[in-house]
MILOGU-681874 format. One record per residue (C-alpha): x, y, z; residue in one letter. Coordinates in steps of 0.5 Angstrom, whole numbers, plus 500, padded with zeros to 3 digits. Each point is the difference from the previous one (the first is absolute). Example, Ala and Ser with C-alpha at 12.3 -4.5 7.8 and 13.67 -1.06 7.14 Angstrom:
525491516A;502507498S;
END
This chain:
576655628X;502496493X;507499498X;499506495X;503505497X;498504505X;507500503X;503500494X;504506502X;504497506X;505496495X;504507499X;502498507X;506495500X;504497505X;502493503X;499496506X;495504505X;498507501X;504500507X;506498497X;501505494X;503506501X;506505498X;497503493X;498507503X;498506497X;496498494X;498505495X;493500498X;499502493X;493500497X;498502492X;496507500X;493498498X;498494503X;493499504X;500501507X;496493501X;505495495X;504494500X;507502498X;507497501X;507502497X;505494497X;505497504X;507501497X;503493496X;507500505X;507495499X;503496505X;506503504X;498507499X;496505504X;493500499X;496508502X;493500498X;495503502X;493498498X;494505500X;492498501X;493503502X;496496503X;492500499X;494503504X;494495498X;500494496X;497504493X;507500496X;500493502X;493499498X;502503493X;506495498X;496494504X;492499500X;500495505X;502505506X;494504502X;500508499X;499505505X;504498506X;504503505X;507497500X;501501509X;507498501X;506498497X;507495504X;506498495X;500493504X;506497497X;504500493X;504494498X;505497495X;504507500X;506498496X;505498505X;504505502X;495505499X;495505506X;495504501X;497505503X;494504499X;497507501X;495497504X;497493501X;493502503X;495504495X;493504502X;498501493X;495505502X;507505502X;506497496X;500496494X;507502497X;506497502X;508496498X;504495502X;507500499X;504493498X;507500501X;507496502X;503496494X;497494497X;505493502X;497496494X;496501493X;493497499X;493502499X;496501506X;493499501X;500505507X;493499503X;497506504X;495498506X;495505501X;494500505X;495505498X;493501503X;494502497X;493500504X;503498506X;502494497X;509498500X;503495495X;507499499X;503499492X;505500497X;502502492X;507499496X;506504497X;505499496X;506503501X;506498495X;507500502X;505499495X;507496501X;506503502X;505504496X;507501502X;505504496X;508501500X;505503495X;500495496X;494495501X;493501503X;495493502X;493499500X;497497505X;506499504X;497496506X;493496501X;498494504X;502492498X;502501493X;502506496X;502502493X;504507499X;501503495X;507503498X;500508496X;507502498X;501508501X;506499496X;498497493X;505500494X;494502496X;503495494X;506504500X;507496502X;504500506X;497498505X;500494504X;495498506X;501494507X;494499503X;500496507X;493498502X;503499507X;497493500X;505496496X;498503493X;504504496X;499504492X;504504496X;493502498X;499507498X;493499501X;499493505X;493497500X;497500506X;502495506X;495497504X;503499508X;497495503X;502499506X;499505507X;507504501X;504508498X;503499493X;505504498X;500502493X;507503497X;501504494X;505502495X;501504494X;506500496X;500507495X;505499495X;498506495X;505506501X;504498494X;508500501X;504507500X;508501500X;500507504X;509500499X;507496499X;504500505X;509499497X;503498505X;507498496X;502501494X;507498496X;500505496X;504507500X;502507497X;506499494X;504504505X;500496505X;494504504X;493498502X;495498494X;494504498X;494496501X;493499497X;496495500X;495497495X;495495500X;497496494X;493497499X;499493498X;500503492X;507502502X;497507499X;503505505X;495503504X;503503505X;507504502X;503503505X;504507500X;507500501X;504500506X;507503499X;505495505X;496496503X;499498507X;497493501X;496498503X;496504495X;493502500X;495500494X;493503502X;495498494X;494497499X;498494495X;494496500X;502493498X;497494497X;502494499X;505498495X;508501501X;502507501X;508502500X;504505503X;506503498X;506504503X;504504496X;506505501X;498506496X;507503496X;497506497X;503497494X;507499502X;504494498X;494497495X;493498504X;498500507X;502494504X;495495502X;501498507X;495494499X;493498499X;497496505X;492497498X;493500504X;494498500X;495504504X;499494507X;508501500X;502502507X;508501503X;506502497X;502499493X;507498498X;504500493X;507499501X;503507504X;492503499X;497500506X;493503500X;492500504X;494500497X;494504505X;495497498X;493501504X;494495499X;494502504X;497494504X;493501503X;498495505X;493499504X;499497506X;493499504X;497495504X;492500504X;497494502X;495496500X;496497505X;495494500X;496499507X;497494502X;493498498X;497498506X;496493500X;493501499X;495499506X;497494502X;492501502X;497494504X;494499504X;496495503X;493497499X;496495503X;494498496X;497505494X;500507500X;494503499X;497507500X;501503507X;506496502X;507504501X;505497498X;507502502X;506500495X;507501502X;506502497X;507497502X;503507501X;498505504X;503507498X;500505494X;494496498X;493503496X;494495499X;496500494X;493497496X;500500494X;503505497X;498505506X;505502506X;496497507X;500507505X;505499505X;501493498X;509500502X;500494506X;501493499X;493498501X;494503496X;492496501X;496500495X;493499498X;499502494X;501497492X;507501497X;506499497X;505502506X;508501501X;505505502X;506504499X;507500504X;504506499X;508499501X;505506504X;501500494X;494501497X;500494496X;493498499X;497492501X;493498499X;497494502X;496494497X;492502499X;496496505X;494499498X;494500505X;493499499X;494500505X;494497498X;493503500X;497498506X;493497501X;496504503X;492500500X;499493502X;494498503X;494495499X;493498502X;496495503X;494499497X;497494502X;506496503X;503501492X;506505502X;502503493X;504507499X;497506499X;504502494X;504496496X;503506496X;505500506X;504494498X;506500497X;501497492X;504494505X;495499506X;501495505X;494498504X;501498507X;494499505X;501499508X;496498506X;503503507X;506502498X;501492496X;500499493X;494497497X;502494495X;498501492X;496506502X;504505494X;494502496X;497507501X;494497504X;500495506X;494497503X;501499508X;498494504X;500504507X;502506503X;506504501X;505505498X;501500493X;506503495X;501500493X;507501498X;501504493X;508498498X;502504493X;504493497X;504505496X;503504506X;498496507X;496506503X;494499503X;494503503X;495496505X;493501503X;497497505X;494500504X;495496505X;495496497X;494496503X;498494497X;493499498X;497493500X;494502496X;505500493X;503494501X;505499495X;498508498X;495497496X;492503501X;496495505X;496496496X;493503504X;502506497X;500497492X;494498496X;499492499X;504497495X;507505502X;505499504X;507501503X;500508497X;506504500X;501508499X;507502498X;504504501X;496504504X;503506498X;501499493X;503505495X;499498494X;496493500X;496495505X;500493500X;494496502X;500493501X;495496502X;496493499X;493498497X;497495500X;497501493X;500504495X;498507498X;500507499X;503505506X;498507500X;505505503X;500507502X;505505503X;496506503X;504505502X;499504508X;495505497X;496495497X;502501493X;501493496X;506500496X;502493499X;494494497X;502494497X;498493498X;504494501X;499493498X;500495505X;503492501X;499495504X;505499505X;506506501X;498506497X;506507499X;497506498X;504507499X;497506500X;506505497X;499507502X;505504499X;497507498X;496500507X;501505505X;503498507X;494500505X;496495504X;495495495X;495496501X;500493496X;494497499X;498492498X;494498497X;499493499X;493495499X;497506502X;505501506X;502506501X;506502505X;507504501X;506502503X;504507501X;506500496X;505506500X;504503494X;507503501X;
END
């Protein structure tokens, strides 16, 4: 059975390595849309992943009974046959990271045609990959392997903390990370960032560019956010001396107020009747910037004139400890709200394997049916490809070929780092096949010179030995012997060979017609080749000139071919070019004075 669509369903079967190596993904779930035929082709979509991240995915099918519905979409495969058997042989190039395992693997089609798989694990590195399912189906007793491709998305790892998160945040060889703030200052002020890239690289960025890790090793990265935007606020004033009494001599009433930088009052305090200090004034003012003052005073009540100033002391909304004015002593409570954000993640960065090397050895061309070992200089985690088709169960260091393509292959690291090898083109040449000549009268010619190759080599033997000069596609035989012809395609070296016992006869000397067998006045006839494709050369020698009638009849006695030539003393070449002649045996015929003879001659 072709490669068709015929198995075309089987790509909703995913999966890496060998069959025998996948499993721990139980208890799929079929789930089918209502309404589809029972005899279709049918497959649900495998879910894009991430790198880092769980994947569960469970993918439905339903499988064909015959090769209609494959028919509909593909002319070439013929209708109305039974699909007997269905094995899930392999699956390959599953992310790594990645298994799977299926509901059944072995499908009557007559008895069950639905069925899942269910991918899970968590994806070691991101990427697109062509996962390739090999299925052996049979059909009319006839089994065949193929395999059909997948692509499965796995997107790069996202990280997140409080303050920042990164994507693709681990990779293979060299990698570009990219850094969000989870606290951005939305163009506000207040706000300040330090970046540790944990590979010597700093930023005071509030949105760095990406960096580009080009070494394997774990970085860590650090960061800080400094959210300076609460504003400054004066919850109280603590008096802690004061230089000032009652008129009498007793403990002064006190009240405290505080001036902007207009020198407006904006605030003041109740009065504290023979106050104790240290004194607490609970209050609350936002500040802004500029001077600020605050005064203490003694309240009187009107006595003896005005209040007594107990000082003034100046402050801004950054001032912090103890103020003093002379015997004023007071502490400002002032309170500003600092956030500070800390976080840290890593970045990883595995090292990208050297990619494989594939060797092989050759003595002499390589020619249709020759098999050719190609080895790769690793052994493990390894798939051979050609072309552009994952090779079924191609995993060790040697791989023989036999056939044309561009082959390579791919590593993947315990880390799940891909490397993929130089392609190595092979190419086989077309072997020559079909070699074969005859014997008609001591002149060997081969049968068929459509056989040879555009660049052929020639190459007659006697017993094993090269015969000198003898590269044309007839040879004249001086004796008997086993005789060979060696066909060499110069393009590619290949060769194909004949050979066969042939026995001299004394009555062609020189494979020339006995002169007792030709008319007075002839000599030295030569019929060639014999066989002949397309045209027949005659060559000969007259002793005067004239007119020679030839005529070709064909086996049933028809007369095909009837021609005139003018004919000169001395060597005469007559053509005769046939082209449209149908292959068979002929009779030639010459006449001459009045002479008539003739030879068999056959057309290929």
């Amino acid at each position: 059975m072709r490669k068709s669509q015929i198995l075309f369903f089987a790509a909703i079967v995913l999966g890496g390595g060998t069959l025998t190596a996948q499993s721990g993904c139980p208890g799929c779930q079929i789930g089918l849309p209502g309404g589809l035929a029972a005899d279709t082709v049918f497959l649900s979509a495998a879910d894009t992943g991430r790198a880092g991240i769980l994947y569960d995915s469970d993918l439905s099918f339903r499988l064909p009974k015959t090769t209609d519905p494959v028919h509909a979409v593909d002319p070439s495969v013929p209708a109305g046959l039974t699909i007997s058997h269905l094995t899930i042989s392999s699956v390959v190039n599953l992310p790594p990271g990645l298994g799977w395992e299926a509901s059944q693997t072995e499908f009557d089609p007559a008895v069950q045609t639905d069925g899942c798989v269910k991918v899970c694990g968590t994806p070691l590195q991101p990427g697109v990959f062509e996962v390739q399912v090999f299925i052996t189906a049979q059909v009319l007793f006839i089994s065949q392997t193929t395999s059909f491709g997948l692509t499965m998305v796995i997107e790069p790892a996202e990280t997140v903390t409080e303050g920042f998160s990164m994507v693709n945040a681990s990779g293979c060889g060299e990698v570009e990370v990219s850094f969000l703030n989870q606290v951005p200052s939305g163009g506000s002020g207040g706000f300040a960032y330090h970046w540790d890239f944990g590979d010597g690289t700093t930023s005071l960025d509030e949105n760095p560019d990406p960096q580009v890790y080009g070494q394997p090793g774990a970085y860590p990265v650090n960061y800080r956010a400094i959210v300076d935007t609460a504003g400054y606020f004066l919850f109280g004033v603590s008096v802690d001396e004061v230089g000032c009494n009652d008129f009498l001599g007793g403990k002064p009433d006190l009240k405290v107020r505080v001036f902007n930088q207009a020198g407006d009052e904006i605030y003041l305090s109740a009065i504290v009747d023979n106050a104790e200090v240290p004194l607490f004034y609970t209050f609350t003012l936002e500040l802004e910037d500029g001077n600020y003052s605050l005064q203490v005073v003694d309240d009187d009540n009107g006595i003896d004139g005005a209040d007594d100033n107990c000082g003034i002391v100046n402050f801004t909304k950054t001032t912090t400890g103890q103020l003093t004015n002379d015997e004023l002593k007071v502490t400002l409570n002032i309170f500003h709200q600092v956030d500070t954000i800390r976080s840290a993640d890593t970045v990883r960065v595995f090292a990208q394997p050297d990619p494989p090397v594939i060797a092989y050895e050759s003595e002499g061309p390589l020619c249709e049916g020759d098999l050719l070992t190609l080895v790769a200089d690793i052994s493990d985690h390894i798939q051979w490809y050609r072309d552009s088709s994952a090779i079924f169960e191609a995993t060790d260091s040697l791989l023989p070929v036999s056939e044309n393509g561009r082959y390579w292959l791919t590593y993947t690291s315990p880390d799940g780092c891909i490397s993929t090898s130089a392609e190595t083109e092979i190419q086989f040449g077309a072997a020559i096949e079909n070699v074969v000549f005859v014997n008609q009268d001591n002149l060997l010619s081969i049968f068929d010179l459509s056989i040879l190759p555009e660049q052929a080599g020639i190459q007659w033997q006697l017993d094993g030995v090269e015969i000198a000069d003898a590269n044309d596609p007839e040879y004249c035989i001086a004796q008997t012997g086993v005789y060979a012809v060696v066909i060499t395609d110069l393009a590619t070296g290949c060769q194909g060979s004949y050979s066969r016992a042939i026995t001299y006869n004394p009555n062609f000397p020189n494979c020339m017609t006995p002169v007792r067998d030709l008319p007075p006045g002839i000599s030295g006839l030569s019929v060639s080749p014999n066989p002949f494709s397309d045209r027949l050369r005659l060559r000969f020698d007259a002793e005067t000139a004239g007119e020679m009638q030839l005529r070709l009849t064909a086996a049933d006695g028809r007369q095909v071919v009837r021609d005139v030539y003018r004919v000169f003393p001395g060597e005469n070449t007559l053509e005769l070019i046939r082209e449209d002649l149908p292959a068979g045996l002929y009779w030639l015929a010459f006449e001459w004075n009045g002479y008539l003879f003739g030879k068999p001659v056959l057309k290929r």
